[in-house]
PLY file of the C-alpha trace (Angstrom):
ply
format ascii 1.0
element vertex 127
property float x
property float y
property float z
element edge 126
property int vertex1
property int vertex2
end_header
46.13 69.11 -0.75
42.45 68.63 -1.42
39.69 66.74 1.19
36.48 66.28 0.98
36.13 69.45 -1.54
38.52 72.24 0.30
41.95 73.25 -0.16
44.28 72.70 2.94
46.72 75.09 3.50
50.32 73.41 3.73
52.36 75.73 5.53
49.85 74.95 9.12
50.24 72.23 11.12
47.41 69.30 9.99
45.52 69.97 13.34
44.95 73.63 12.28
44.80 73.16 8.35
41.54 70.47 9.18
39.84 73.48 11.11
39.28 74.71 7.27
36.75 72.13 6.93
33.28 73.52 7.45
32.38 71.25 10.18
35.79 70.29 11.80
36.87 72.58 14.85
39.83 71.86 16.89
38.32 69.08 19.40
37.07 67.63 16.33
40.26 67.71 14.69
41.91 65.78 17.18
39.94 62.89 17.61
40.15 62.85 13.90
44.17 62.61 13.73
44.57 60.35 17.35
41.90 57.80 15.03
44.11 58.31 12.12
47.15 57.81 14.79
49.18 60.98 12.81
50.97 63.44 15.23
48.91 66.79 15.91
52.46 69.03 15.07
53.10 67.35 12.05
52.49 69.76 8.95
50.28 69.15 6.37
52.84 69.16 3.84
55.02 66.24 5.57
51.38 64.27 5.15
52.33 60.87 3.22
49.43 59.80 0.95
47.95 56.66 2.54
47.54 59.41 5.61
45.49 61.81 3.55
43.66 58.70 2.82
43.01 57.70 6.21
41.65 61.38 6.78
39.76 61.61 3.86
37.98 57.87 4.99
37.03 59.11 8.51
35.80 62.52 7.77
33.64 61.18 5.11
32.63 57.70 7.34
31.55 59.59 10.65
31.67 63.51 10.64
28.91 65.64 8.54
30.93 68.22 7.14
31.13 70.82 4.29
27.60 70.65 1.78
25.98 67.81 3.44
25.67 70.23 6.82
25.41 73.50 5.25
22.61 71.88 3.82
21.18 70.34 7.24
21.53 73.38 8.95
19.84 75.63 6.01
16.95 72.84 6.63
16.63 73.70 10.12
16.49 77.42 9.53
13.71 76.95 6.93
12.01 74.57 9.34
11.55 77.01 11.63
10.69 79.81 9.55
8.11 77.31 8.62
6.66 77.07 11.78
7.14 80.79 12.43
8.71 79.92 15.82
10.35 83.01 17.44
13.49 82.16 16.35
12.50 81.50 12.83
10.69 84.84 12.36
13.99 86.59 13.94
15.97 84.45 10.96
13.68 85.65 8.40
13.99 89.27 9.31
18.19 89.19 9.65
18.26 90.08 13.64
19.72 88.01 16.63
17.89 85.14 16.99
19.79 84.32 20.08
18.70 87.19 23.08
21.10 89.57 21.86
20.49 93.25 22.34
19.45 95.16 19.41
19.43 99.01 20.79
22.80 99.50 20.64
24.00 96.49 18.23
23.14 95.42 15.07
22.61 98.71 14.07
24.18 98.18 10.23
21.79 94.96 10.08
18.40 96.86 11.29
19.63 99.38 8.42
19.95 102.52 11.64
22.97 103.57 10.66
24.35 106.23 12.17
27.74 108.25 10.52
28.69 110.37 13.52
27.03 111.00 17.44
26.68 114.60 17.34
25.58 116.62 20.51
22.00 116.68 19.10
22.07 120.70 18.75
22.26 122.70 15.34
24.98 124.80 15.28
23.49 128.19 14.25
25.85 130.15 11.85
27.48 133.89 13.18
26.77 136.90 11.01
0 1
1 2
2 3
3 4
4 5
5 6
6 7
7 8
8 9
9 10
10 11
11 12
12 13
13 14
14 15
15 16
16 17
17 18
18 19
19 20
20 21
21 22
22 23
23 24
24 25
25 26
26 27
27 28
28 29
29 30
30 31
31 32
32 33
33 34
34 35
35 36
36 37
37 38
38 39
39 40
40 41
41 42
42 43
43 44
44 45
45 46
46 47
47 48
48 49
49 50
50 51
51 52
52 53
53 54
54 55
55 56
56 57
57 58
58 59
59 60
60 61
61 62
62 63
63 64
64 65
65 66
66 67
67 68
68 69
69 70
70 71
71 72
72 73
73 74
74 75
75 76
76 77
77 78
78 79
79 80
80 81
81 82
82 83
83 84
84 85
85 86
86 87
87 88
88 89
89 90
90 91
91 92
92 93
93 94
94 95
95 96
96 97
97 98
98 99
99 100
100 101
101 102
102 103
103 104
104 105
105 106
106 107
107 108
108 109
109 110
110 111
111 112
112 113
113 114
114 115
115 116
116 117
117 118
118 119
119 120
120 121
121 122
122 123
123 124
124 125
125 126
């Protein structure tokens, strides 16, 4: 089953299988199915067709979801790169932008990879 652009698993129950929507998270998905009055255990493949129509109408009447808010929030991103705020320059350089510590984490990102912690001595061959 395919809405608004993304394949829905149909072994999960419909209040898990709308989580795959870019956009929907479980609160979300909720208020979606208690509008669309379908049970949150029933599984996606016992879904009737006027139902998937129902949830197809809502989703695409009053939730931004999949392109149209990848697209908003790759907007705000550039917006603030724009205005090299703090959190746009952070963005623009791939680190935290959100107070995170960067000493320890975020090593692989910040390209300090280390393989192994050694003891910090060279071990000096015997003759």
């Amino acid at each position: 089953m395919r809405i608004v652009g993304v394949n829905i698993p149909d072994n999960k129950m419909i209040e898990i299988a709308l989580t795959y929507v870019h956009g929907v998270g479980r609160v979300s998905a909720r208020d979606i199915l208690t509008k669309a009055k379908i049970a949150y255990d029933k599984h996606a493949k016992d879904l009737s067709a006027d139902e998937v129509n129902v949830l197809k109408k809502i989703l695409e009447k009053e939730y931004r979801v999949e392109g149209e808010l990848r697209q908003i929030v790759r907007q705000n991103i550039s917006r603030l790169k724009d205005i090299q705020s703090y959190r746009g320059t952070r963005h623009s350089r791939n680190l935290p932008a959100r107070g995170q510590r960067t000493k320890s984490n975020s090593r692989t990102v910040r390209g300090n990879v280390r393989r192994t912690a050694g003891s910090g001595k060279r071990k000096v061959e015997l003759k």
